[in-house]
Structure formats: structure tokens, C-alpha cells
N, C-alpha and C positions, 0 to 999 in steps of 0.2 A: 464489653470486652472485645479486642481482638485477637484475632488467629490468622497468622500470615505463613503461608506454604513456603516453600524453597521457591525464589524466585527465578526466573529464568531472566539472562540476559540478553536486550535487544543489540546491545553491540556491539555483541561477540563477532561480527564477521565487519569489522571495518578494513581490516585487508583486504578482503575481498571488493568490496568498494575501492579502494586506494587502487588496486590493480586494474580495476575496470575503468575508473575515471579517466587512467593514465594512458590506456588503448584508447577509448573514446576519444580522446582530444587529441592524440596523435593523428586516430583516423578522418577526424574535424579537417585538420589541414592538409592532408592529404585532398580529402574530397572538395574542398573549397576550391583548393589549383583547378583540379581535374574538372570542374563543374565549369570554370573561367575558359580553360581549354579548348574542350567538348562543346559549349553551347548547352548541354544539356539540363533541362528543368528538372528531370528526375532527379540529378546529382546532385544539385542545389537545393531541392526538398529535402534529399536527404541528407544534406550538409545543413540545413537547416533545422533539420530533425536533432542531426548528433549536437548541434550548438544549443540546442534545447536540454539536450541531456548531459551536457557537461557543465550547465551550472544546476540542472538537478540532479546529477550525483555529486558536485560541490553542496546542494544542499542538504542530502539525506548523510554525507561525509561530516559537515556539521552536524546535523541530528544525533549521529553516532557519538559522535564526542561528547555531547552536551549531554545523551545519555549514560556516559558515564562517570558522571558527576555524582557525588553524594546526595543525600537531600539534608535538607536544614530548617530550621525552626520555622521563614517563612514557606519554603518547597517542598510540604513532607514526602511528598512523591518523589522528590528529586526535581529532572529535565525529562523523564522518558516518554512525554506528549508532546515535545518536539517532532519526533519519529513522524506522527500522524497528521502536525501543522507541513511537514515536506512534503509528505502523501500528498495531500490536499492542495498542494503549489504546485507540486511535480503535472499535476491531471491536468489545472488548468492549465499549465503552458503547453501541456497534449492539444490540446483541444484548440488552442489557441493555433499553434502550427498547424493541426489537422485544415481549421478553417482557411488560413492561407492559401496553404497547396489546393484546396478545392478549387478557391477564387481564381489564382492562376492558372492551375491545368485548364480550367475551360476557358481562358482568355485566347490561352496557346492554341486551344484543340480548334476553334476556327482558322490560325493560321501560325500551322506549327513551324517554326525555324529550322535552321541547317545546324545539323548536329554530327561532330565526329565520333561514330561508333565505337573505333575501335577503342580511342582513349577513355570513352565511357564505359565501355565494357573490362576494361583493366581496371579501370578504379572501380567499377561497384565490385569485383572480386575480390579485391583486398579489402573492403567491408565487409565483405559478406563472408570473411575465414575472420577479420578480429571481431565481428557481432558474435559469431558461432565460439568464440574464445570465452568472450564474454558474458555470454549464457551459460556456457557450461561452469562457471565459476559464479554466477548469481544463482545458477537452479536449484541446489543442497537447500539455501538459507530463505529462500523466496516464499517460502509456504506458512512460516512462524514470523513472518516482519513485516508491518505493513508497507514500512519505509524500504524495505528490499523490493518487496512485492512491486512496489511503485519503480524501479529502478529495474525490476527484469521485465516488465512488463515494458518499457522503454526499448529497452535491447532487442526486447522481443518483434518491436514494429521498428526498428532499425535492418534487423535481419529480413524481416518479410520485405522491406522498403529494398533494400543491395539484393534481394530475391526477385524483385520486380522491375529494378533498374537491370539486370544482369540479360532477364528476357528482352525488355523492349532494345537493348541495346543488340542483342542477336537477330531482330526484328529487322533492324534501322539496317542494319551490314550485310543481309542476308537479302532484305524486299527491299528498301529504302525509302520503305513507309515510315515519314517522321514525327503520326502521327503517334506512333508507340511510345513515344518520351511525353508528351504528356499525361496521356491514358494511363501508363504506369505509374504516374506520382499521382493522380485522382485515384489509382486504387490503393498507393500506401496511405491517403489521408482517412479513406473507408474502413481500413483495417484497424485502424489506431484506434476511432470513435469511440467501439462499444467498449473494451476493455478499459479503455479512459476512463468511460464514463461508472464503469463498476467500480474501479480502485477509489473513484472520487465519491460516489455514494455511502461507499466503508467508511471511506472518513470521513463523512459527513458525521453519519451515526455515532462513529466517537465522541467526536467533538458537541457532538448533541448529546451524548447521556445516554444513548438507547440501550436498551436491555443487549447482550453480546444476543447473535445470532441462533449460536448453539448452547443457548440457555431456555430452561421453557420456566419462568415464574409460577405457572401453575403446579407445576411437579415439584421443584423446589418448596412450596409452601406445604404441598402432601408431605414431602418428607420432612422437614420439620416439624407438622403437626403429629407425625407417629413417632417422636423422641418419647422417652418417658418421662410423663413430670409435664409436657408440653401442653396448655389448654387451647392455643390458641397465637396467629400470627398476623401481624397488620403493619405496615409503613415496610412492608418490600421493595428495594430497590437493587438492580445491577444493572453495573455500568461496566465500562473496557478502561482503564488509564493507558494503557498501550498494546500492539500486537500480545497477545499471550499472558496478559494479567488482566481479567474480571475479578470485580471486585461488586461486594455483596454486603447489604446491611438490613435487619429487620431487629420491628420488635416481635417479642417472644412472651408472650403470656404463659404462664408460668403456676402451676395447684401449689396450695398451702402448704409447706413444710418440705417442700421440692431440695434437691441440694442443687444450689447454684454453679458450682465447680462442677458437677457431672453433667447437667445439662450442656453446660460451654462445650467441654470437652466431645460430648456423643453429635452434638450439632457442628463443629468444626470436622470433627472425621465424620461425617456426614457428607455435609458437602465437597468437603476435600476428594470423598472417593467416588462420588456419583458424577458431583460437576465438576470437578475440576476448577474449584472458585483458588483463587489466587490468595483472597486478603477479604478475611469477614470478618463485618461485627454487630456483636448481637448484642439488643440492651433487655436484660432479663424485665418482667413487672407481674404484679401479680393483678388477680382478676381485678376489673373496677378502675385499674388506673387509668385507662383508657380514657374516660369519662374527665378527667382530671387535666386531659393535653387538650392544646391548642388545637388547629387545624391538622386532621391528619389524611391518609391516604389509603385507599383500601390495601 
């Protein structure tokens, strides 16, 4: 039998994407001019940064759509592991960028070039008020998505990037020490790494099956085992299919003369209200049939 809770919606906030994409790209070309301009490596990091993020929020903008598609006889899920295949794109092109800018800031940092300050300092400021827009419009949804997550997380090292383009360009106008335009984009590609590399190990773990994070299987199997009627629990398995639906299967060994309806029922509000399982299912059996399956799992 299954038991599937009120589902929550992953793309409920694709406005909020559409609105961000749409500053993003604006601010794209904007910083491309200003980086051709200026000379400067930071601006071009981080014009390379935001061209990274306007085809990954092009891609979590599709993930959104595609989740909300129906599901159908072959997709009973639906589309909504999309969400987690963008996640998973979104990091590596992090990281992929991150690696660039390292390679070139230290090519520059032995002989940094002639960089006009001032036009660099006017453009990272207008990045740095539409990242600061943009955050504030990805922050609400960013904690329940992992495809959002992936997208403020972006904004987030675009903001610290026009944070570090803004100083070294105060640097360069102020001492007209040049070598601050590099130094500044080696440290927006330091900044990026580690959170990259988290959003990319979450989705890993989806994508592999792993038990959700805040799920303990040992406690899970206690509480099951103190249902009434319940003798015993073996082939537990949970998984995530998207930000905010874990889903949960076991079998359930079951004493002679048990009612099969009460059991379902006390074990779905069970875990509905401890763990917050999304979508369980449980196959009732009574003693001894264990003995009778295939290959099974503790």
C-alpha cells in the first residue's frame, strides 16, 4: 500500500527565476562592455561568472517547467528530478569557472596589466545592487529547492565577486597598485569552491539513492516496530526524488489475525508525523515469509 502526504511544490517560485535570469543577463552585458573597456580581469571573471549563470538559471528555469508536468504511466514521478540533474550542471560549471579564474589571476598576478579604475568601479556597483536584487528575491525559496539553492548559491558568489571587484578597483584609483584586479578574482574563484562543492555532493546523494540526510533509518525501523500488530521490519529503504519529497519503503512483518487496514494507517501517520516522509509504502507479510523472498536487505 501507499500513503502519499500533500505534496509540496518545487516550482512554485519560477517567477522568481524569470526575474532573476532577466537581471542576470542584463547585468552580463553590461559587464562584458565594462570588462573590454577597463582591461580588467576581475570584470571579465565576473562576466564570466554571470554567463555561467544565465544558462544555469536557463537551466533550473527549465527544470521548473518540466516540473510541473504531470506524471504518466511511464514517469510516475512525473519531471521533478530534473530540479536535481540542474543542481548537479549548475556546480559543475561552478567549478569549472572557479578553475579558470584561478589559472588566469595567477598568470596576470606576475605581470598585471593597465586597468581603468574608475570604469571598473562603476560597473562592479551595478552588479553589486542587481546581485543584491537578486538575492533578495532567491533568499524566501532557496532553503526547500535544491535547484533554487543551486541558483542563490550562484548569486551569492556573483555578489561576493562585484564585493571584490568594487575593492580592488578602489585599490587600483586610490594606490595604483594593479595588482589588486587579479588578486580580487583569485579570491572570487576561492569563495565559489566550497559551497559548489556542497550543493554538488546534495546532488549527488539524490541522484544516488541515499537515505535524505535528516532521516535516521534506525529510528524509523523503532518506530515502526512499536505499531501494534507489528513483529518485525526488513528491506528499508529512503530515498529523496526531489528537494522536499523523501520517499520511504519497507516490508513490515505483521502477528496472525493483525488488521491490515489499521496497521497501514498507524504506520503512515507515523511517519508522516515524526519524519515527515513524503510518499510510503509498505508491503504487509506475516511471519516466515521472509524465508520465501529472494535476495533481500537488512
Amino acid at each position: 500500500m501507499t500513503r502519499t502526504h500533500a505534496g509540496r511544490e518545487p516550482a512554485a517560485h519560477g517567477g522568481r527565476l524569470l526575474a532573476v535570469f532577466s537581471i542576470t543577463l542584463a547585468t552580463l552585458a553590461v559587464q562584458v562592455v565594462g570588462s573590454l573597456l577597463s582591461g580588467s580581469l576581475a570584470l571579465l571573471a565576473d562576466a564570466g561568472h554571470l554567463g555561467t549563470d544565465v544558462a544555469a538559471l536557463g537551466l533550473a528555469l527549465l527544470a521548473a517547467w518540466f516540473a510541473r508536468r504531470p506524471a504518466s504511466a511511464s514517469k510516475t514521478f512525473g519531471y521533478r528530478r530534473v530540479e536535481i540533474l540542474a543542481a548537479a550542471v549548475n556546480a559543475v560549471l561552478l567549478l569549472g569557472v572557479a578553475g579558470f579564474v584561478l589559472v588566469e589571476a595567477s598568470r596576470r598576478l606576475a605581470d598585471p596589466p593597465e586597468v581603468q579604475g574608475a570604469v571598473m568601479l562603476a560597473v562592479a556597483l551595478g552588479g553589486l545592487a542587481a546581485n543584491a536584487v537578486c538575492l533578495w528575491l532567491l533568499h524566501p525559496a532557496q532553503a526547500r529547492s535544491l535547484n533554487l539553492r543551486g541558483a542563490y548559491l550562484e548569486v551569492l558568489g556573483d555578489l561576493l565577486g562585484s564585493a571584490a571587484v568594487v575593492a580592488a578597483a578602489l585599490v587600483i584609483l586610490v594606490t595604483g597598485v594593479r595588482a589588486a584586479d587579479p588578486v580580487a578574482s583569485g579570491l572570487v574563484a576561492l569563495a565559489i569552491l566550497p559551497r559548489t562543492w556542497h550543493l554538488l555532493r546534495e546532488a549527488v546523494d539524490v541522484l544516488l539513492e541515499g537515505a535524505p540526510r535528516d532521516v535516521d533509518l534506525d529510528e524509523v525501523r523503532r518506530h515502526i516496530r512499536q505499531v501494534p500488530g507489528v513483529t518485525g521490519c526488513h528491506d528499508l529503504h529512503a530515498w529523496t526524488i526531489t528537494s522536499g519529497m523523501p520517499v520511504l519503503s519497507a516490508h513490515v512483518v505483521v502477528s496472525e489475525g493483525t488488521a491490515p487496514g489499521r496497521v497501514l494507517d498507524a504506520l503512515g501517520d507515523c511517519l508522516g508525523e515524526h519524519f515527515d516522509i513524503e510518499h510510503s509504502t509498505f508491503q504487509l507479510e506475516p511471519a516466515g515469509h521472509r524465508d520465501h523472498e529472494g535476495r533481500t536487505c537488512p
